[in-house]
Every structure is written in C-alpha cells, then in structure tokens.
SENUBA-751312 format. One record per residue (C-alpha): residue number from 1; x, y, z. Coordinates in Angstrom, 2 decimals, always signed. Layout:
N
> NUM; X; Y; Z $
...
END
This chain:
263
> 1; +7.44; -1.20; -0.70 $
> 2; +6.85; +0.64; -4.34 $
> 3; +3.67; -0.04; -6.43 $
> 4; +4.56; -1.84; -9.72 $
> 5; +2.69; -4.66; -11.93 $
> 6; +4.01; -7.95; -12.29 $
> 7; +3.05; -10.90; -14.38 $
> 8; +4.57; -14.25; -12.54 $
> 9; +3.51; -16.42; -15.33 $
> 10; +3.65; -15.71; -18.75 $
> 11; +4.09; -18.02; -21.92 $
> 12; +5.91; -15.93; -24.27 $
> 13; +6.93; -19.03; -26.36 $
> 14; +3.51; -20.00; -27.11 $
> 15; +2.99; -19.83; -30.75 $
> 16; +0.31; -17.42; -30.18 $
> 17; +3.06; -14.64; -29.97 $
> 18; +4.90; -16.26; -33.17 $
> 19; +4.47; -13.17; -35.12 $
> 20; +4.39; -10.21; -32.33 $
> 21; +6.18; -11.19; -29.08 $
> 22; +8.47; -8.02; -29.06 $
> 23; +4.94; -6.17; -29.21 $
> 24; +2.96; -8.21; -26.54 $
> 25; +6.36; -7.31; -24.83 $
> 26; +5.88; -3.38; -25.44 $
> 27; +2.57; -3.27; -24.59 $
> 28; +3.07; -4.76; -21.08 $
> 29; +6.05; -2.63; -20.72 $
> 30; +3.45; +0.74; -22.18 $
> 31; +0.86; -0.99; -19.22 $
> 32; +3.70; -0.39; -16.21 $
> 33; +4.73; -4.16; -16.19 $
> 34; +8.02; -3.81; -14.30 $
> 35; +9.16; -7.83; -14.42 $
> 36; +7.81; -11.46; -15.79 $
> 37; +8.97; -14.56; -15.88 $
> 38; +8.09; -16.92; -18.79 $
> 39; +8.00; -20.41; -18.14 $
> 40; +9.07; -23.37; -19.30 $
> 41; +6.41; -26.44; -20.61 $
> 42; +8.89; -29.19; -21.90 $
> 43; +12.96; -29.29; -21.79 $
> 44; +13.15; -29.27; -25.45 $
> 45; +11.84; -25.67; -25.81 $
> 46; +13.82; -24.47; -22.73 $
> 47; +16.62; -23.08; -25.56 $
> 48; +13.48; -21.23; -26.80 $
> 49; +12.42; -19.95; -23.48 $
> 50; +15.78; -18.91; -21.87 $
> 51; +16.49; -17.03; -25.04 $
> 52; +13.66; -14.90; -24.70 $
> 53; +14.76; -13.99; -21.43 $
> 54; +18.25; -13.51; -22.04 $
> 55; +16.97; -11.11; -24.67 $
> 56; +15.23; -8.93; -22.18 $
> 57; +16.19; -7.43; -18.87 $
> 58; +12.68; -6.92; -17.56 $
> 59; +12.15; -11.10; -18.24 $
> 60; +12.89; -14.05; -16.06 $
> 61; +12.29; -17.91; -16.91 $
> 62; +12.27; -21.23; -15.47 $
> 63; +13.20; -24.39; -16.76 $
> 64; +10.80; -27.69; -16.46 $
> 65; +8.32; -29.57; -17.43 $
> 66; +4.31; -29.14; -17.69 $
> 67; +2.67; -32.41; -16.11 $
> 68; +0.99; -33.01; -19.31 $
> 69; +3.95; -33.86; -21.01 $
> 70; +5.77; -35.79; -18.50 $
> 71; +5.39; -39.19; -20.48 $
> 72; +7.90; -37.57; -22.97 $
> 73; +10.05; -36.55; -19.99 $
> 74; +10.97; -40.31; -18.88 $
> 75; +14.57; -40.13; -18.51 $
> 76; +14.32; -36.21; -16.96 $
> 77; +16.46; -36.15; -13.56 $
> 78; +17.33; -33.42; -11.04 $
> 79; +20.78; -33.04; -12.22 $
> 80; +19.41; -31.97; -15.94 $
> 81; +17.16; -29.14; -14.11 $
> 82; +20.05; -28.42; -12.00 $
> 83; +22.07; -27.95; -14.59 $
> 84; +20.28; -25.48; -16.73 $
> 85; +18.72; -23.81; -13.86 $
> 86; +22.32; -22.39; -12.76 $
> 87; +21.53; -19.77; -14.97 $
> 88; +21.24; -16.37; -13.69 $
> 89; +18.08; -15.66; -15.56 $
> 90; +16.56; -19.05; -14.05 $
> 91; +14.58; -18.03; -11.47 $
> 92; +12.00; -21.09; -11.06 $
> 93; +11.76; -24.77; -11.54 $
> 94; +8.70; -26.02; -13.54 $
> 95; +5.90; -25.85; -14.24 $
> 96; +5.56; -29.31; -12.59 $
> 97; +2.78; -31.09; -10.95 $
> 98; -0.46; -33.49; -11.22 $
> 99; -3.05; -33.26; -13.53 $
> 100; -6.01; -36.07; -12.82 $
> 101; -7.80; -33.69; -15.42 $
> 102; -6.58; -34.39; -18.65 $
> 103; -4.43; -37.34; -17.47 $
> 104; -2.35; -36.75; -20.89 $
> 105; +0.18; -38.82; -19.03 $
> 106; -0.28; -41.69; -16.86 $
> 107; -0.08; -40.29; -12.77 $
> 108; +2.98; -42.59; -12.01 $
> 109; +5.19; -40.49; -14.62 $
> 110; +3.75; -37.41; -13.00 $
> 111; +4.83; -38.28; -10.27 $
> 112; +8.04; -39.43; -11.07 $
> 113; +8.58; -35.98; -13.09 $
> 114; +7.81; -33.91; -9.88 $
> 115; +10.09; -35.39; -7.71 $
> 116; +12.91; -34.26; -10.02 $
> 117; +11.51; -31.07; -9.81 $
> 118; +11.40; -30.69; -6.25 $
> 119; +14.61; -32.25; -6.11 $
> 120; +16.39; -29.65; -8.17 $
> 121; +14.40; -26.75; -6.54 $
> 122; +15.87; -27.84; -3.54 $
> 123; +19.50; -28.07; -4.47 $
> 124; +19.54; -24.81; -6.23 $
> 125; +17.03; -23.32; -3.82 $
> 126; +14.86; -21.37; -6.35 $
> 127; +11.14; -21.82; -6.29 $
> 128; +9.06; -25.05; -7.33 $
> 129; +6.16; -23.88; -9.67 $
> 130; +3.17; -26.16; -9.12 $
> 131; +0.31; -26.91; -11.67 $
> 132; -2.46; -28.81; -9.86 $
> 133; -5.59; -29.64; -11.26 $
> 134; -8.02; -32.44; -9.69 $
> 135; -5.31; -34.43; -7.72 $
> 136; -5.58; -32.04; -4.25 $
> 137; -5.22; -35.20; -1.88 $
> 138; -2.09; -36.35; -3.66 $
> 139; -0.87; -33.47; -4.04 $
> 140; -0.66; -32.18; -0.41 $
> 141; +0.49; -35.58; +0.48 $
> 142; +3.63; -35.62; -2.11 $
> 143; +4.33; -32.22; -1.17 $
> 144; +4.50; -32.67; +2.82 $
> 145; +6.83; -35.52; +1.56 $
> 146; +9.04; -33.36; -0.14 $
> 147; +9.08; -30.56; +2.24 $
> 148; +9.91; -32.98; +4.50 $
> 149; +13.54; -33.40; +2.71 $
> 150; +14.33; -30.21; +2.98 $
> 151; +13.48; -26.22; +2.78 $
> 152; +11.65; -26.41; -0.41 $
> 153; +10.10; -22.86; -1.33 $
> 154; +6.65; -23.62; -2.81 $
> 155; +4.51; -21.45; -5.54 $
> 156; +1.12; -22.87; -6.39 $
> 157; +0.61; -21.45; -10.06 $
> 158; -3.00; -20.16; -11.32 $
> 159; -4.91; -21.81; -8.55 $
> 160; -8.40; -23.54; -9.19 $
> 161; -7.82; -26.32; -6.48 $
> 162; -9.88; -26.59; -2.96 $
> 163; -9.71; -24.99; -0.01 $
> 164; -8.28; -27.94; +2.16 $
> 165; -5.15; -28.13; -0.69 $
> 166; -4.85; -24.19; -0.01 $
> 167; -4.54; -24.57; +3.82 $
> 168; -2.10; -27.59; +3.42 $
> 169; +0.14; -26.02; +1.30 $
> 170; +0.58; -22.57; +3.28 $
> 171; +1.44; -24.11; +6.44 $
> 172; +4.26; -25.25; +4.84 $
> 173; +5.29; -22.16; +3.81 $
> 174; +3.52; -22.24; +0.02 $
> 175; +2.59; -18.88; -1.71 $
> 176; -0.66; -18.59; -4.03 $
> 177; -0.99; -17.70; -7.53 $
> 178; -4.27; -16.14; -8.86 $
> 179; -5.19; -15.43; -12.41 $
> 180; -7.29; -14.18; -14.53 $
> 181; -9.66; -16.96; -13.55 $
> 182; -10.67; -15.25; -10.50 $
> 183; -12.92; -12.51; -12.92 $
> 184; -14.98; -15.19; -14.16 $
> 185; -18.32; -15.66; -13.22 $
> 186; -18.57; -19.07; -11.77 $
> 187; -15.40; -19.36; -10.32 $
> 188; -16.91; -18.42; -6.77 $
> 189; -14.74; -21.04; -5.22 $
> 190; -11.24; -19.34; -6.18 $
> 191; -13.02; -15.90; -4.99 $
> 192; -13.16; -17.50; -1.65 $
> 193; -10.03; -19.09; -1.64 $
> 194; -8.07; -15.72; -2.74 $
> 195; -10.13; -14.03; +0.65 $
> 196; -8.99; -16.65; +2.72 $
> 197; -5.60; -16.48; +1.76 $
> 198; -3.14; -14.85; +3.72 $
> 199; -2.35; -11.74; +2.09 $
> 200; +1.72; -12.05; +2.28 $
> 201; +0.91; -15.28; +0.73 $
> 202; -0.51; -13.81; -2.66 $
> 203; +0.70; -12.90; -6.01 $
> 204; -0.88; -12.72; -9.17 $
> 205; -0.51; -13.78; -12.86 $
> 206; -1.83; -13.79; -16.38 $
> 207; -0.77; -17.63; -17.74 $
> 208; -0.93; -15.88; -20.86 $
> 209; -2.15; -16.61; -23.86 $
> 210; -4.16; -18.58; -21.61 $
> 211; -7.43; -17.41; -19.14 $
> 212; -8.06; -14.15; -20.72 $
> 213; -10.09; -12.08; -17.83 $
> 214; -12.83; -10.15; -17.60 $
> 215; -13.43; -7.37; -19.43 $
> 216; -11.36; -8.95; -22.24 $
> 217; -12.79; -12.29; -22.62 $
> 218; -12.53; -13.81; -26.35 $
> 219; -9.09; -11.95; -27.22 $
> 220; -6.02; -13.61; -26.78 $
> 221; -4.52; -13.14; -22.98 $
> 222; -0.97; -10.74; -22.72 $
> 223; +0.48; -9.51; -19.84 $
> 224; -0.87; -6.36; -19.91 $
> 225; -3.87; -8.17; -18.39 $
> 226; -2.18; -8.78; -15.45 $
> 227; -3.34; -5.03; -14.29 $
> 228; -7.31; -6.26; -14.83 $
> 229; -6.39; -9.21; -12.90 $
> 230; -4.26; -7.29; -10.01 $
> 231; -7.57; -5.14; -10.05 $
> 232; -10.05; -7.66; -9.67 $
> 233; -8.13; -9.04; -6.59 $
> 234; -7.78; -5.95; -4.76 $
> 235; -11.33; -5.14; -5.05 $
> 236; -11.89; -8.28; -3.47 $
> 237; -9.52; -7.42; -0.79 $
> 238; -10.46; -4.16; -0.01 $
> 239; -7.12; -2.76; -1.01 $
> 240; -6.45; -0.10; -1.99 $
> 241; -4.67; +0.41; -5.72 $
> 242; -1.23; +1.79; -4.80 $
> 243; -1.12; -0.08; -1.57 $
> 244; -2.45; -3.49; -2.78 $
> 245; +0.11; -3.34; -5.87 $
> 246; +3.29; -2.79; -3.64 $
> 247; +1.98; -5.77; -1.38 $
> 248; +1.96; -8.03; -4.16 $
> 249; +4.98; -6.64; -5.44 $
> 250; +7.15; -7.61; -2.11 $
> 251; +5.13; -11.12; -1.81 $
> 252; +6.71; -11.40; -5.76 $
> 253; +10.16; -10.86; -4.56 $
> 254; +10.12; -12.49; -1.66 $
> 255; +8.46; -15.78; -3.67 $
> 256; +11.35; -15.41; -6.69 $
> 257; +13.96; -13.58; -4.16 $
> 258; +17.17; -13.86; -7.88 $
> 259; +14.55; -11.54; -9.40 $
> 260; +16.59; -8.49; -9.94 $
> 261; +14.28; -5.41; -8.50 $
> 262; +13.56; -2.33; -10.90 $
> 263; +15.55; +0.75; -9.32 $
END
C-alpha cells in the first residue's frame, strides 16, 4: 500500500471555481493530491463535468443526479446513465439519494430517480454514490431492495446519517465517506460513527466548495483540504500519518476499482 491523498468528492463545476479551477487544481496537486473525482449534480451539466475530467489525468467523474433536483429529472432512466457512464473517465453513478431535509423535490421522484441510479450502477458495475440526509429508515430499506437485485457496490457520500443506517449499509457491503464535517464541533455523532466504522470500510472527502473544515472554516472548501480532513480522521483512529493515508488510499481503489493508480 503507498501513502497518497485523495479527495473522493469534489465539485469542480461549482461556480465557485468559475474564475480559478486550473488553480484550485494546482494547489491540490502542490498539497500531494494524487486523484479526485468530481461529481455530477444534474445531467445537463454532465458535458461540463466530464470535460473537466477529460482535461485532466489526475481527475475522475461520475454522471447523475443530486436528489434535490430529481423533480427536473422526470423522464431520467438507467439506459441514459448507462449510456454516458461507458466512459472511461466515469468512474461513479450519482450523486443520488433521499433528502427528507430540504425536500426540494417531492420523495416519490426521489425515489423514482434512485432506482435508475442503482439500476445503471448495476449494469455497468461502477459504484452508486449515495447522498442521504434525514430519510435513514427509507433509505436502508430501498437499498436492501436494490442489493437484493444484484451485486450493487455501495458508497455512502459525506455521511451525517445515524448509526443504525451505518450498520445497515456495511453489511451489505457499503463503504463510508467522511468529510470535513467530522472537524466540527458538534458533530459528535459522525465522530462516533467514523470510530465505529470498519476501517477497510473508510475513505474520505472534501465535497468541496462545500463543508470547509477546521482550521479553515469561513474560506471557500478545495481539495487541498482533504489533507486537514484525512488528519482529523486518523487522529481519531489512532493511525498513524503514513500508515493511515495508504489505508485509505487502498479502501479508495478498492471502492472506485476503473480509477487508474498513480505509478
């Protein structure tokens, strides 16, 4: 196993990096960020998305999308997420999910939207990317349905859910995402969810522009940050730096296995 940063969930659409992406790019790069992959939040800025990928070795994407924005995703089917995600860069499909939150769009289309995810992640067999937030029960139920179908390889993305969701979703083979979230000073519940975890089960993100961490909180988030995050988990672990970082770096290739590994 080598030591290496990784950032398994990145943004690098967002708007936020309108008018300095290829530097938020260099400065991970400067910070020893060997891979990303930026996702996808609605199938009309997946053009956006792959291109930024295709214009970088070091970059991955997926192609989906975000639960909020599944009302405007009505006609979305597995074969359309099939289709683009037969690209070589496409390593993931979503984000996808629930989100009793915000409820931006009613829970039926949520639903609905989901289950062509999970679909499509099955046919291709690259990795579902889950966003969950306030729908645990449902969502363990809908996703021992849809393991059920099939070998379905699971990622739960920047994870602020319960415990009980947690322990569902491993035993069926589901990896956890932590971000920067878990350096903020309430969020004791996602500290004891990341010590309970199993620790082949673990990777680590940045959600970036998004969930800045501690010590950087009121800038804007970049995957550089993904190093104070990284940190903040193997302290909690009890890991050691160089150790701790090649774990996570094998539970990252083993969760997006078409990720091309730095030589």
């Amino acid at each position: 196993m080598k030591s290496m940063l990784i950032d398994s969930h990145v943004n690098l659409h967002h708007q936020a990096y309108a008018d300095d992406r290829e530097a938020v790019i260099a400065r991970a790069r400067e910070a020893g960020v060997a891979r990303m992959i930026t996702i996808c939040d609605k199938i009309e800025n997946f053009p956006q998305v792959l291109a930024i990928a295709e214009a970088h070795a070091d970059i991955y994407a997926s192609v989906g999308a975000h639960p909020h924005y599944a009302k405007d995703h009505p006609y979305l089917t597995a074969e359309t997420l099939i289709e683009h995600g037969r690209h070589p860069k496409i390593v993931g499909i979503g984000e996808t999910g629930l989100d009793q939150h915000y409820k931006f769009s009613p829970f039926e289309d949520q639903v609905q939207v989901f289950c062509a995810h999970a679909a499509a992640a099955r046919a291709l067999g690259k990795t579902l990317i889950i966003h969950t937030r306030e729908a645990d029960e449902a969502m363990g139920d809908l996703l021992e349905e849809e393991a059920g179908k099939g070998a379905l390889r699971i990622l739960m993305h920047c994870y602020t859910s319960g415990p009980e969701l947690a322990r569902r979703a491993i035993k069926l083979g589901a990896y956890i995402s932590f971000s920067g979230i878990m350096t903020f000073k309430n969020a004791n519940e996602v500290r004891a969810i990341a010590l309970e975890t199993p620790l082949d089960r673990i990777i680590v993100e940045t959600d970036c522009p998004y969930l800045t961490p501690v010590p950087h909180r009121g800038q804007r988030c970049e995957p550089h940050h993904v190093a104070d995050v990284q940190a903040a988990l193997l302290k909690l672990r009890g890991l050691e730096a160089e150790e701790g970082s090649a774990l996570l770096a094998e539970n990252f290739f083993r969760v997006f296995p078409d990720v091309v590994r730095p030589t």
